[in-house]
TORPA-4810 file (N, C-alpha, C, O; in nm, 3 decimals):
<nodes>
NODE_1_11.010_12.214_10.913_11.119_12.206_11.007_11.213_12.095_10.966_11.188_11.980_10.929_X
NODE_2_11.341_12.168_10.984_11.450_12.032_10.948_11.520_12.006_11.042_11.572_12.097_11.108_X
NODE_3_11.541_11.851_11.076_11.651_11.823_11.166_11.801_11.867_11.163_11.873_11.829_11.072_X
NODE_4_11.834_11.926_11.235_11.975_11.929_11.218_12.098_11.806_11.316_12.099_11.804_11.439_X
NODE_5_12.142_11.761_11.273_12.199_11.633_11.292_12.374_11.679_11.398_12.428_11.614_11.487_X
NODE_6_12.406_11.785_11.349_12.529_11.837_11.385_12.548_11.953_11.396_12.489_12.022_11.313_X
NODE_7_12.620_12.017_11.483_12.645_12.135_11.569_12.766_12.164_11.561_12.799_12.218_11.667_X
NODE_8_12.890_12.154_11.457_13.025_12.175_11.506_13.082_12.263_11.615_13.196_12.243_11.656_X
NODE_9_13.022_12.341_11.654_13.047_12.447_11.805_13.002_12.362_11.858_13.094_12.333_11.933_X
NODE_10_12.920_12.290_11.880_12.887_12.207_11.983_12.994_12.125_12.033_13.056_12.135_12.139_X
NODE_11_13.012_12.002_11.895_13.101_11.927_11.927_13.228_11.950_11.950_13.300_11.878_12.019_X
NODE_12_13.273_12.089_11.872_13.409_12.124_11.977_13.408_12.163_12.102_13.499_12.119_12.173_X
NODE_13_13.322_12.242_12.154_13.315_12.231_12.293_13.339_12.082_12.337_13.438_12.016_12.367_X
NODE_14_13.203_12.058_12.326_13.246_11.906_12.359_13.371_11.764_12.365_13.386_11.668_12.440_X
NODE_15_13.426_11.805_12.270_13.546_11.760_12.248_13.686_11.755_12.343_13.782_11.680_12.365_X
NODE_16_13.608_11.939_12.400_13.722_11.943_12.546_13.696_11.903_12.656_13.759_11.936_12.756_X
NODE_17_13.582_11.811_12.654_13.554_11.741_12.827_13.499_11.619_12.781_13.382_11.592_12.806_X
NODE_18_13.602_11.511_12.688_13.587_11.393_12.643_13.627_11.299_12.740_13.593_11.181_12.749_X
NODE_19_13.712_11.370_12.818_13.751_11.232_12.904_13.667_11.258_13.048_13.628_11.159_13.109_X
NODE_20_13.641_11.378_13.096_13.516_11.386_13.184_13.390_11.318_13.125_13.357_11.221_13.194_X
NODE_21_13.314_11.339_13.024_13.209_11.267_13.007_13.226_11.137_12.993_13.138_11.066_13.043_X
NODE_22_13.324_11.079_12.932_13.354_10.915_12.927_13.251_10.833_12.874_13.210_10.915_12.792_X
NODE_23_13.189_10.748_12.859_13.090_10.657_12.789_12.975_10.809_12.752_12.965_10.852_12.637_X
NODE_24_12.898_10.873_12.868_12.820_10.970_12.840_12.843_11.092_12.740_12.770_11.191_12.737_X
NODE_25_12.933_11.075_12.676_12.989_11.162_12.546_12.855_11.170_12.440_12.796_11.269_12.396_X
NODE_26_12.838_11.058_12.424_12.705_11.064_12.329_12.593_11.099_12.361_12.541_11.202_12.318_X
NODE_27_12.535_11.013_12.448_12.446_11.030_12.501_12.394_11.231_12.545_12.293_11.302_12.539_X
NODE_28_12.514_11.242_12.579_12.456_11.372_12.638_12.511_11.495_12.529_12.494_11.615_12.549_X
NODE_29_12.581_11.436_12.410_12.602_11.513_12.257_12.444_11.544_12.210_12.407_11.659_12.183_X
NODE_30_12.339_11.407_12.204_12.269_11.384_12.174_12.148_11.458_12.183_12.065_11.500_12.102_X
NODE_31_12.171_11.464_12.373_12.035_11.549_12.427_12.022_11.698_12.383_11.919_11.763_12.364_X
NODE_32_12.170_11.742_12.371_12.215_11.908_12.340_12.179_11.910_12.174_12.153_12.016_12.117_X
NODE_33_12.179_11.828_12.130_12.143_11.851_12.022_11.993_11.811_11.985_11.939_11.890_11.909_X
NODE_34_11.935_11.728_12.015_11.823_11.756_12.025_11.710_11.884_12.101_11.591_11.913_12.085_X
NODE_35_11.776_11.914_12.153_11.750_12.034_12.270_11.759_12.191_12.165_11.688_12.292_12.165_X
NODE_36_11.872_12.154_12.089_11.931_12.280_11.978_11.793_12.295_11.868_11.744_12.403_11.837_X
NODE_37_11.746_12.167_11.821_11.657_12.109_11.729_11.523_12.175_11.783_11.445_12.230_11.705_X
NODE_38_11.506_12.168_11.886_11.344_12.209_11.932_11.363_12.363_11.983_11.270_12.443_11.976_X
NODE_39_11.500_12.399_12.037_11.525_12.552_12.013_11.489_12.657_11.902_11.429_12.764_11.911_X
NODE_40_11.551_12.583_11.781_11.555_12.659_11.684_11.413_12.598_11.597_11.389_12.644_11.486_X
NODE_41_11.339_12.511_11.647_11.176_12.497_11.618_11.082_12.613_11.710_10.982_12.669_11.666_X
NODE_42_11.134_12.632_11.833_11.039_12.689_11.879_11.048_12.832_11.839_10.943_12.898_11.841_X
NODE_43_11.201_12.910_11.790_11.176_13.005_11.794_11.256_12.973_11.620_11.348_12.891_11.627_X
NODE_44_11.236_13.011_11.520_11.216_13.046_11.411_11.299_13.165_11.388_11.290_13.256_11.470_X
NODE_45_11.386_13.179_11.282_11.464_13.313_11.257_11.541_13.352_11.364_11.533_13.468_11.405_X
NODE_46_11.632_13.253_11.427_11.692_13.292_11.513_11.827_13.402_11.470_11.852_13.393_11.350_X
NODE_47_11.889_13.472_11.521_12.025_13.516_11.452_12.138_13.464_11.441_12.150_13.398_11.544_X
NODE_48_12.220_13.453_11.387_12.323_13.382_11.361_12.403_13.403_11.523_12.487_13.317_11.550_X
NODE_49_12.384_13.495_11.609_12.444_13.523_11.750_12.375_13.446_11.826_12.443_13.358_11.881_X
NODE_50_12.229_13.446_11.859_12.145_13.373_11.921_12.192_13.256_11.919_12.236_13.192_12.015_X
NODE_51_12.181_13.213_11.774_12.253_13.063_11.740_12.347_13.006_11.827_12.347_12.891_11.869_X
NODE_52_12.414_13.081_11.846_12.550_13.068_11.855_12.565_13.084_12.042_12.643_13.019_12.112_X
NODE_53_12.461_13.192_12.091_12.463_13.179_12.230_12.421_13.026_12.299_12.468_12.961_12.392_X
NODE_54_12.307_13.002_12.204_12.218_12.898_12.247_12.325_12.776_12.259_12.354_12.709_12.357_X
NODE_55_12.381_12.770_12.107_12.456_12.647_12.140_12.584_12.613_12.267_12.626_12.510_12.321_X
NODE_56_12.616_12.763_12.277_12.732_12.761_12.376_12.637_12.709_12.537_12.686_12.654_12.636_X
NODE_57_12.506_12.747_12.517_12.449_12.745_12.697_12.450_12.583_12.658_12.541_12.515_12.706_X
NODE_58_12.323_12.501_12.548_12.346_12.412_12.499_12.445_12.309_12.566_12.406_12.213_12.632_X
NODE_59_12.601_12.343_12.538_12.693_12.244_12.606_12.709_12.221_12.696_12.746_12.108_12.730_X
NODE_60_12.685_12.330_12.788_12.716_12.348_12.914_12.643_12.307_13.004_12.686_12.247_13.102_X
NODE_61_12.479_12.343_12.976_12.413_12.363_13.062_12.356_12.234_13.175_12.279_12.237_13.271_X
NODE_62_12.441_12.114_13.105_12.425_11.993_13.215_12.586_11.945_13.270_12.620_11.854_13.346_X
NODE_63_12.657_12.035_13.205_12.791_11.981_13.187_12.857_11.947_13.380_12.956_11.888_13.423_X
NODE_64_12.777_11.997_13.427_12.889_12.010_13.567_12.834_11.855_13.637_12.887_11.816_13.741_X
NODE_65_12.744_11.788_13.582_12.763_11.659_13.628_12.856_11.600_13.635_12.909_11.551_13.734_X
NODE_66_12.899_11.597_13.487_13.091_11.544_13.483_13.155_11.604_13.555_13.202_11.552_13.656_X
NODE_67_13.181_11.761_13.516_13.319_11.800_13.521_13.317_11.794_13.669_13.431_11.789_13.715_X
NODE_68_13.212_11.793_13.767_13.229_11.851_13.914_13.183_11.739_13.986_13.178_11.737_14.109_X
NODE_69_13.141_11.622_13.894_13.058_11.511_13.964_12.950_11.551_14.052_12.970_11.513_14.168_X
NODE_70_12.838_11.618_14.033_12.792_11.701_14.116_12.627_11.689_14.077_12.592_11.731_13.967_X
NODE_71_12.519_11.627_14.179_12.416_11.694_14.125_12.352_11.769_14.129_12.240_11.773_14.077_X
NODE_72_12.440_11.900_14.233_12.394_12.021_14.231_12.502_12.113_14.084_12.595_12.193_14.092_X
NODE_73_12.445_12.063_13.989_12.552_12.087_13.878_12.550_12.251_13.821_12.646_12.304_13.765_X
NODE_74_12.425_12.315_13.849_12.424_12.421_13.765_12.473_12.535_13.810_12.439_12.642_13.759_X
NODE_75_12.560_12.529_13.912_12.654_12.634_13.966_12.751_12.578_13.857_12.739_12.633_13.748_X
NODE_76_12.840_12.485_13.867_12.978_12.479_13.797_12.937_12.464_13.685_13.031_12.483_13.607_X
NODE_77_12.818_12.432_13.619_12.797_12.412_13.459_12.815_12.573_13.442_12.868_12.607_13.336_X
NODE_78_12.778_12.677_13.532_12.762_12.841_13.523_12.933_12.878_13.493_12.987_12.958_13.417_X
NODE_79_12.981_12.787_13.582_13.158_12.891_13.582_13.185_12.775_13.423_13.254_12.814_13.329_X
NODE_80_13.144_12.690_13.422_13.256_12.615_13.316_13.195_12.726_13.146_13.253_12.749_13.040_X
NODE_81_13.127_12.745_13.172_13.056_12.862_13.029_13.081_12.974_13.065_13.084_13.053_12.971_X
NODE_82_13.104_13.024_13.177_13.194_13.194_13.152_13.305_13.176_13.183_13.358_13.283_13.214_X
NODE_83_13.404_13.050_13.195_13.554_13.042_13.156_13.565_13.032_13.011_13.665_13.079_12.957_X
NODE_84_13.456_12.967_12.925_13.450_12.936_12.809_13.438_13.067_12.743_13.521_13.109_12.662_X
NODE_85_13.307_13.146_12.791_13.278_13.252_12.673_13.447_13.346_12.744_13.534_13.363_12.658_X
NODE_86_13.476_13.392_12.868_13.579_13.448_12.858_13.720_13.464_12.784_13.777_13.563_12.739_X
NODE_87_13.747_13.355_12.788_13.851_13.280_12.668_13.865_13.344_12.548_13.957_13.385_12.478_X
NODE_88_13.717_13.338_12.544_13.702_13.396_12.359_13.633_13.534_12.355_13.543_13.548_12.272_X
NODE_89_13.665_13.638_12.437_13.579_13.762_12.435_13.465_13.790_12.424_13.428_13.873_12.341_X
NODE_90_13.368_13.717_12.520_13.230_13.730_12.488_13.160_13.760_12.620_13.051_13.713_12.653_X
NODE_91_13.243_13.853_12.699_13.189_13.816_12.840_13.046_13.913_12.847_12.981_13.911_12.952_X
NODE_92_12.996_14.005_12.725_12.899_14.003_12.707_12.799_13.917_12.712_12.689_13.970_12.725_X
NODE_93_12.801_13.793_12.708_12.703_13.727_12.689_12.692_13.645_12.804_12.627_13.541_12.805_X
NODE_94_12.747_13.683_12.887_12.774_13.577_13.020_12.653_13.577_13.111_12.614_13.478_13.174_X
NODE_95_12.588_13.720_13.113_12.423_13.706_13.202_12.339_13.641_13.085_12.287_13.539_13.132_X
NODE_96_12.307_13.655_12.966_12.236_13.563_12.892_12.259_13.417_12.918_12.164_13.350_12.959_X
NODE_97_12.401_13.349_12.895_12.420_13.212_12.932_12.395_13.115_13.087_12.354_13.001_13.109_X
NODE_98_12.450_13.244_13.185_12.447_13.236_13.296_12.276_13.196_13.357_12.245_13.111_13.441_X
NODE_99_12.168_13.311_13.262_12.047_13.232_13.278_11.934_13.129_13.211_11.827_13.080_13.248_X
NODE_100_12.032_13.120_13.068_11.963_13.008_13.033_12.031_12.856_13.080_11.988_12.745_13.051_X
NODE_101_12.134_12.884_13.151_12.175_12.772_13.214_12.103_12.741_13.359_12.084_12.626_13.398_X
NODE_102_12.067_12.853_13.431_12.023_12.856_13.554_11.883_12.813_13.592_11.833_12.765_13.693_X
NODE_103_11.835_12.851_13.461_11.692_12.864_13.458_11.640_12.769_13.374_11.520_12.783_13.347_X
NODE_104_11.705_12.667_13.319_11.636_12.566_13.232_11.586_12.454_13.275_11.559_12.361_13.200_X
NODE_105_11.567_12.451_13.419_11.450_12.323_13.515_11.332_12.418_13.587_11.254_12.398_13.679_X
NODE_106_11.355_12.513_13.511_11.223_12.627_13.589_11.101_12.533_13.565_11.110_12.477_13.455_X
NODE_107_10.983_12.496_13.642_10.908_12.437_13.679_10.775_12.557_13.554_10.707_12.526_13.456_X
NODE_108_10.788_12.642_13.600_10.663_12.718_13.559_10.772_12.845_13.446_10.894_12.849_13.456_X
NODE_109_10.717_12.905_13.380_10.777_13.006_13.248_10.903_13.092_13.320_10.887_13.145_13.430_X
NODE_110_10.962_13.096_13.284_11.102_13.194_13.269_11.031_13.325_13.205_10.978_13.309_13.095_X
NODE_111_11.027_13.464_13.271_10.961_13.589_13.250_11.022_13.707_13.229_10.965_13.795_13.164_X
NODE_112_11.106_13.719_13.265_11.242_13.780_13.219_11.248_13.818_13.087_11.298_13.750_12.997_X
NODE_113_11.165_13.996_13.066_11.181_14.023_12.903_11.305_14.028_12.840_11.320_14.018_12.718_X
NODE_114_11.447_14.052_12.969_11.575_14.121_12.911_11.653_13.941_12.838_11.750_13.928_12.764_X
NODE_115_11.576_13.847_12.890_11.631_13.728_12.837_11.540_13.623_12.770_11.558_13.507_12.806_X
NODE_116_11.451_13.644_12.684_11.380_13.596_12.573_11.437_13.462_12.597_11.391_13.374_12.670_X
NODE_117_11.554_13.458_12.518_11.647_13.272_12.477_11.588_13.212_12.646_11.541_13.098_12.642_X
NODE_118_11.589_13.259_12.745_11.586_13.168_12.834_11.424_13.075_12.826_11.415_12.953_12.834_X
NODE_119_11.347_13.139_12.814_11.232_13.070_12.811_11.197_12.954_12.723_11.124_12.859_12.752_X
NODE_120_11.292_12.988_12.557_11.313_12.950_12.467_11.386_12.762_12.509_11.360_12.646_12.480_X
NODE_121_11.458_12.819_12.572_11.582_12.705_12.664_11.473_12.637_12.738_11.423_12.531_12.703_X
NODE_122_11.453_12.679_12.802_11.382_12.567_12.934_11.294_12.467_12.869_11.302_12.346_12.891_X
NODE_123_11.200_12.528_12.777_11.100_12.479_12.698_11.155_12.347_12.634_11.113_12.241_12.682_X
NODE_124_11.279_12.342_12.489_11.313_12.291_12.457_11.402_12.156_12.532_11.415_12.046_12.479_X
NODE_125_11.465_12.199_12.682_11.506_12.105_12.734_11.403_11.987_12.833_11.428_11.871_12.867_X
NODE_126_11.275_12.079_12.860_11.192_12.002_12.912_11.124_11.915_12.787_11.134_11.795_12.812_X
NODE_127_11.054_11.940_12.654_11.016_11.884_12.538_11.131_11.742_12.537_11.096_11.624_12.527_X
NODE_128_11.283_11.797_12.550_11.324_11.635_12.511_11.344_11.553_12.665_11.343_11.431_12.655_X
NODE_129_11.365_11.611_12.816_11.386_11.556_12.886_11.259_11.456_12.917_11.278_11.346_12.968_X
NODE_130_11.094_11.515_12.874_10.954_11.429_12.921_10.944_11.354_12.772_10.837_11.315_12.726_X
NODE_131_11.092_11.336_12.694_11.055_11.216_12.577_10.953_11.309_12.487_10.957_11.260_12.374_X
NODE_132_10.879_11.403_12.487_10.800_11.453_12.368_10.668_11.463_12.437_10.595_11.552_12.393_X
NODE_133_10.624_11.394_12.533_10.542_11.417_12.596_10.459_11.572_12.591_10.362_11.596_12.519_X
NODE_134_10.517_11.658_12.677_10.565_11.810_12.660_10.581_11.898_12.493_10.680_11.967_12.516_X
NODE_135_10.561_11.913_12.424_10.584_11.959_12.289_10.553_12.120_12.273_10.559_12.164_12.159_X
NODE_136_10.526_12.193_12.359_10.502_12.311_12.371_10.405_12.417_12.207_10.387_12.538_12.192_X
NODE_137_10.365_12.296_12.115_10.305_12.317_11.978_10.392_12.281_11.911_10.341_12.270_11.799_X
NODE_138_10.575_12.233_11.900_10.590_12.173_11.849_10.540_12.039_11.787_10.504_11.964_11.877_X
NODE_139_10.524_11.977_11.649_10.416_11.896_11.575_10.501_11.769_11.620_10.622_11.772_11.638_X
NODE_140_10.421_11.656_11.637_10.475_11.533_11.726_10.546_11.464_11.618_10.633_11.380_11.640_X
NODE_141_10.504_11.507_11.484_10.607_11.444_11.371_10.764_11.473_11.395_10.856_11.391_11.389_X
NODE_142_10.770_11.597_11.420_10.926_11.661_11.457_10.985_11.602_11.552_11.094_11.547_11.561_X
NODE_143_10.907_11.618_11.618_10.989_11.575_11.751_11.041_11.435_11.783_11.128_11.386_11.855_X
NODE_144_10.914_11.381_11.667_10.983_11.203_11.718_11.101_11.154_11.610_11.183_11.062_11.613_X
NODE_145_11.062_11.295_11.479_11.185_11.290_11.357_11.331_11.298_11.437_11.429_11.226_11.420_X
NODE_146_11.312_11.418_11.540_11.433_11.447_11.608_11.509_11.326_11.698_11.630_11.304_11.710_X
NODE_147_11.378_11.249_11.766_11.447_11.143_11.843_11.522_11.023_11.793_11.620_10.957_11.830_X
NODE_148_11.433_11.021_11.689_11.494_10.850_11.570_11.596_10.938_11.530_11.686_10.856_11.548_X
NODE_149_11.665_11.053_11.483_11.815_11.066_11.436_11.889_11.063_11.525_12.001_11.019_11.500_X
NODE_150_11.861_11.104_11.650_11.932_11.157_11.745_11.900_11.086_11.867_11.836_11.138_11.959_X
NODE_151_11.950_10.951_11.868_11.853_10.846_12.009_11.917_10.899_12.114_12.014_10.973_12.131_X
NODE_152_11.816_10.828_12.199_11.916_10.877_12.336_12.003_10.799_12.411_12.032_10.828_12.527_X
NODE_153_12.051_10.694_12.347_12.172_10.645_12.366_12.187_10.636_12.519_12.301_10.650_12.562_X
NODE_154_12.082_10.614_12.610_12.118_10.594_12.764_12.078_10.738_12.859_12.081_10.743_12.982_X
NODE_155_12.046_10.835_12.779_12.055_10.964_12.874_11.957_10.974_12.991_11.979_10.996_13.110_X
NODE_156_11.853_10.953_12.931_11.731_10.935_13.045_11.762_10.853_13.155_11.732_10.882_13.271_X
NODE_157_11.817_10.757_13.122_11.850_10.628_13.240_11.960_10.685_13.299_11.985_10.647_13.414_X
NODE_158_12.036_10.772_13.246_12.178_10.789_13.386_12.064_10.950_13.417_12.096_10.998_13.526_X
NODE_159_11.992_11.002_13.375_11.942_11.133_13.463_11.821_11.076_13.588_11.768_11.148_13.673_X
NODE_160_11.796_10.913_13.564_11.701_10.870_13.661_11.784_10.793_13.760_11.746_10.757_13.872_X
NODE_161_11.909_10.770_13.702_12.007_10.727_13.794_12.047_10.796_13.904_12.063_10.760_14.020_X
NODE_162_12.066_10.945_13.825_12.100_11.082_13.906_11.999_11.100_14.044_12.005_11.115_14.166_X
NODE_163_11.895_11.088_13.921_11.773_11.171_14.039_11.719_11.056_14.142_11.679_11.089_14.254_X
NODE_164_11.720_10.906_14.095_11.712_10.849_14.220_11.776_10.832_14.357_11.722_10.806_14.464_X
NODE_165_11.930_10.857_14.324_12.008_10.898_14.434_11.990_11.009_14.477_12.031_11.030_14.591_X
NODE_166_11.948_11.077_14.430_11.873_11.204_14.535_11.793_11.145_14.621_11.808_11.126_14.742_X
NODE_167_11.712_11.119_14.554_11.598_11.099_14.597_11.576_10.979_14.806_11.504_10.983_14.906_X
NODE_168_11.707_10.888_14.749_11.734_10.825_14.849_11.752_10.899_14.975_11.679_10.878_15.072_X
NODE_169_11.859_10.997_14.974_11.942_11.050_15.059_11.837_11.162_15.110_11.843_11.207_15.225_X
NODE_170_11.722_11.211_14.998_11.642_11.375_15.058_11.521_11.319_14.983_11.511_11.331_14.861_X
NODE_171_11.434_11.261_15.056_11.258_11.203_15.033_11.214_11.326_14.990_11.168_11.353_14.879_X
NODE_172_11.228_11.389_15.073_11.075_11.480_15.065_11.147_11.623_15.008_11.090_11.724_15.047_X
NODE_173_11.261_11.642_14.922_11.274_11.786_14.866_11.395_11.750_14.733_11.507_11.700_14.725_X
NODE_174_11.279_11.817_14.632_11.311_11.857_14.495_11.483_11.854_14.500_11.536_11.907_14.598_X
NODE_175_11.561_11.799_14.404_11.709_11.793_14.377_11.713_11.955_14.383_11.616_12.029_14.360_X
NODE_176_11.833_11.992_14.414_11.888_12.154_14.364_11.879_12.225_14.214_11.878_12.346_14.194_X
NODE_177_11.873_12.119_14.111_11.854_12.182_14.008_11.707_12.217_13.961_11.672_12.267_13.854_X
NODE_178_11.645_12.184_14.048_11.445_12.243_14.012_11.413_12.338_14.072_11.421_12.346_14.195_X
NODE_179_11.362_12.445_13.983_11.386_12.577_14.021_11.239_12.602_14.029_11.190_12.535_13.938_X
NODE_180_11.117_12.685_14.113_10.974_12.662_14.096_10.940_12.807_14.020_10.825_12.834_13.985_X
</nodes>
Protein backbone atom coordinates (compact mmCIF):
# COMPACT_ATOMS: atom_id res chain seq x y z
CA UNK A 1 0.00 0.00 0.00
CA UNK A 2 1.12 3.50 -0.93
CA UNK A 3 0.36 6.71 0.57
CA UNK A 4 -1.05 9.06 -1.52
CA UNK A 5 -0.17 12.55 -0.37
CA UNK A 6 -2.50 14.57 -2.90
CA UNK A 7 -5.86 14.54 -4.41
CA UNK A 8 -6.04 17.40 -7.01
CA UNK A 9 -10.06 16.97 -7.22
CA UNK A 10 -9.88 17.20 -3.84
CA UNK A 11 -8.03 20.22 -3.46
CA UNK A 12 -9.95 21.98 -6.07
CA UNK A 13 -13.00 21.41 -4.52
CA UNK A 14 -11.53 22.55 -1.69
CA UNK A 15 -10.13 25.53 -2.93
CA UNK A 16 -13.80 26.83 -3.38
CA UNK A 17 -14.65 27.04 0.36
CA UNK A 18 -11.17 28.57 1.42
CA UNK A 19 -12.50 31.34 3.06
CA UNK A 20 -15.37 29.26 4.84
CA UNK A 21 -12.89 26.84 6.23
CA UNK A 22 -10.34 29.58 7.31
CA UNK A 23 -7.41 28.28 9.59
CA UNK A 24 -9.34 24.60 9.27
CA UNK A 25 -8.33 24.42 5.51
CA UNK A 26 -5.68 21.99 6.42
CA UNK A 27 -6.55 20.36 8.95
CA UNK A 28 -9.68 19.11 7.44
CA UNK A 29 -7.64 18.77 3.66
CA UNK A 30 -5.82 16.40 5.77
CA UNK A 31 -8.54 14.21 7.33
CA UNK A 32 -10.17 13.79 3.59
CA UNK A 33 -7.21 12.72 2.57
CA UNK A 34 -6.30 10.49 4.87
CA UNK A 35 -9.82 9.10 4.82
CA UNK A 36 -9.15 8.77 0.66
CA UNK A 37 -5.82 6.70 1.82
CA UNK A 38 -7.67 4.04 3.93
CA UNK A 39 -10.56 4.10 1.22
CA UNK A 40 -8.59 3.08 -1.46
CA UNK A 41 -6.66 0.50 1.21
CA UNK A 42 -9.72 -0.98 2.13
CA UNK A 43 -11.06 -1.54 -1.10
CA UNK A 44 -8.30 -2.30 -3.69
CA UNK A 45 -8.93 -1.85 -7.58
CA UNK A 46 -11.12 0.77 -7.21
CA UNK A 47 -12.35 2.36 -10.75
CA UNK A 48 -11.18 5.31 -11.94
CA UNK A 49 -15.26 6.56 -11.33
CA UNK A 50 -15.39 5.15 -7.84
CA UNK A 51 -12.24 7.14 -7.41
CA UNK A 52 -13.54 9.89 -8.36
CA UNK A 53 -17.09 9.49 -6.54
CA UNK A 54 -15.28 8.82 -3.35
CA UNK A 55 -13.22 11.80 -3.56
CA UNK A 56 -16.10 14.12 -4.43
CA UNK A 57 -18.24 12.56 -1.07
CA UNK A 58 -14.58 12.83 0.53
CA UNK A 59 -14.85 16.82 0.39
CA UNK A 60 -17.95 17.23 1.31
CA UNK A 61 -18.86 14.95 3.61
CA UNK A 62 -17.91 17.19 6.80
CA UNK A 63 -18.04 20.28 4.80
CA UNK A 64 -21.37 21.85 6.21
CA UNK A 65 -19.64 22.63 9.48
CA UNK A 66 -18.19 25.61 7.70
CA UNK A 67 -20.27 26.38 5.06
CA UNK A 68 -23.60 26.29 7.38
CA UNK A 69 -21.79 26.61 10.75
CA UNK A 70 -23.81 23.80 11.76
CA UNK A 71 -23.40 20.68 13.83
CA UNK A 72 -26.16 19.16 12.42
CA UNK A 73 -23.91 19.35 9.21
CA UNK A 74 -24.83 16.40 7.09
CA UNK A 75 -27.97 17.77 5.62
CA UNK A 76 -26.07 20.87 3.99
CA UNK A 77 -22.78 18.88 3.49
CA UNK A 78 -25.77 16.66 1.26
CA UNK A 79 -27.00 19.90 -0.81
CA UNK A 80 -23.36 21.44 -1.02
CA UNK A 81 -22.29 17.89 -3.15
CA UNK A 82 -25.40 17.74 -5.35
CA UNK A 83 -24.96 21.52 -6.23
CA UNK A 84 -21.44 20.35 -6.92
CA UNK A 85 -22.02 17.05 -8.82
CA UNK A 86 -25.01 19.07 -10.64
CA UNK A 87 -22.82 21.74 -12.03
CA UNK A 88 -20.85 19.20 -13.71
CA UNK A 89 -23.48 16.58 -15.01
CA UNK A 90 -23.30 13.91 -12.69
CA UNK A 91 -26.57 13.96 -11.07
CA UNK A 92 -26.27 10.30 -11.51
CA UNK A 93 -24.27 9.94 -8.79
CA UNK A 94 -26.11 12.04 -6.36
CA UNK A 95 -27.91 8.87 -4.34
CA UNK A 96 -24.37 7.26 -4.16
CA UNK A 97 -22.84 10.60 -2.63
CA UNK A 98 -25.92 11.56 -0.91
CA UNK A 99 -25.28 8.17 1.11
CA UNK A 100 -21.90 7.97 1.63
CA UNK A 101 -22.21 11.32 3.06
CA UNK A 102 -25.24 10.43 5.20
CA UNK A 103 -24.13 7.37 6.35
CA UNK A 104 -20.50 7.80 7.31
CA UNK A 105 -21.11 8.07 11.43
CA UNK A 106 -23.22 4.86 11.06
CA UNK A 107 -22.46 3.33 14.44
CA UNK A 108 -22.86 -0.38 13.23
CA UNK A 109 -22.22 -1.53 9.05
CA UNK A 110 -23.88 0.35 6.25
CA UNK A 111 -25.89 -2.79 4.32
CA UNK A 112 -27.10 -1.41 1.45
CA UNK A 113 -25.94 -3.84 -1.55
CA UNK A 114 -27.04 -0.97 -4.21
CA UNK A 115 -24.20 1.23 -2.37
CA UNK A 116 -21.01 -0.86 -1.67
CA UNK A 117 -18.65 2.73 -1.50
CA UNK A 118 -20.82 3.55 1.47
CA UNK A 119 -19.64 0.98 3.82
CA UNK A 120 -16.28 1.45 2.27
CA UNK A 121 -16.72 5.36 3.54
CA UNK A 122 -17.83 4.96 6.98
CA UNK A 123 -15.09 2.46 7.72
CA UNK A 124 -12.31 4.61 6.48
CA UNK A 125 -13.65 7.78 8.21
CA UNK A 126 -14.10 6.04 11.51
CA UNK A 127 -10.21 4.25 11.11
CA UNK A 128 -8.88 8.00 10.97
CA UNK A 129 -11.48 9.77 13.23
CA UNK A 130 -10.51 6.82 16.50
CA UNK A 131 -6.62 7.90 15.45
CA UNK A 132 -6.05 4.11 14.09
CA UNK A 133 -7.36 2.65 16.94
CA UNK A 134 -10.21 1.09 14.63
CA UNK A 135 -8.15 -0.33 11.50
CA UNK A 136 -10.79 -2.53 10.12
CA UNK A 137 -7.45 -5.14 8.93
CA UNK A 138 -5.91 -2.34 7.66
CA UNK A 139 -1.88 -3.11 8.83
CA UNK A 140 -1.01 -0.51 11.71
CA UNK A 141 2.19 0.21 9.63
CA UNK A 142 -0.15 2.06 7.03
CA UNK A 143 -2.06 3.68 8.89
CA UNK A 144 0.40 5.36 11.14
CA UNK A 145 2.53 5.80 7.52
CA UNK A 146 -0.68 7.72 6.60
CA UNK A 147 -0.78 9.86 9.80
CA UNK A 148 3.06 11.03 9.94
CA UNK A 149 2.49 12.39 6.11
CA UNK A 150 -0.66 13.65 6.62
CA UNK A 151 -0.84 15.10 10.51
CA UNK A 152 -3.71 16.24 11.80
CA UNK A 153 -2.87 19.59 12.13
CA UNK A 154 -5.70 20.32 14.95
CA UNK A 155 -8.68 18.25 13.50
CA UNK A 156 -9.49 16.05 16.33
CA UNK A 157 -9.38 18.99 18.78
CA UNK A 158 -11.89 21.33 16.83
CA UNK A 159 -14.25 17.85 16.26
CA UNK A 160 -13.99 17.55 20.32
CA UNK A 161 -14.58 21.13 20.39
CA UNK A 162 -17.68 20.46 18.22
CA UNK A 163 -18.88 17.58 20.09
CA UNK A 164 -18.35 19.04 23.50
CA UNK A 165 -20.70 21.80 22.82
CA UNK A 166 -23.15 19.42 22.11
CA UNK A 167 -22.70 17.75 24.57
CA UNK A 168 -23.26 20.81 27.03
CA UNK A 169 -26.51 21.97 25.66
CA UNK A 170 -28.06 17.87 25.11
CA UNK A 171 -26.40 15.39 28.10
CA UNK A 172 -28.08 12.59 27.44
CA UNK A 173 -28.52 12.32 23.32
CA UNK A 174 -26.02 11.43 20.60
CA UNK A 175 -25.17 14.82 18.28
CA UNK A 176 -27.41 14.55 14.94
CA UNK A 177 -24.69 13.30 12.96
CA UNK A 178 -24.60 9.57 14.73
CA UNK A 179 -26.57 7.48 12.93
CA UNK A 180 -27.19 3.77 14.95
Amino acid sequence: MTVEPNFPLLDEILGQWTEQLGPDLLPYRNHCTRMLNFCFALKPGCTAEEREQLIIAAAFHDLGIWSDGTIDYLPPSEVRARDYLTARGKTEWIPLVDRLIDEHHKLRAYQDARYPLAEVFRKADLVDVSLGLVRFGLPGAFVKEVKTRLPNEGFHKKLMSLAGGWFKLHPLSAPPFIKW
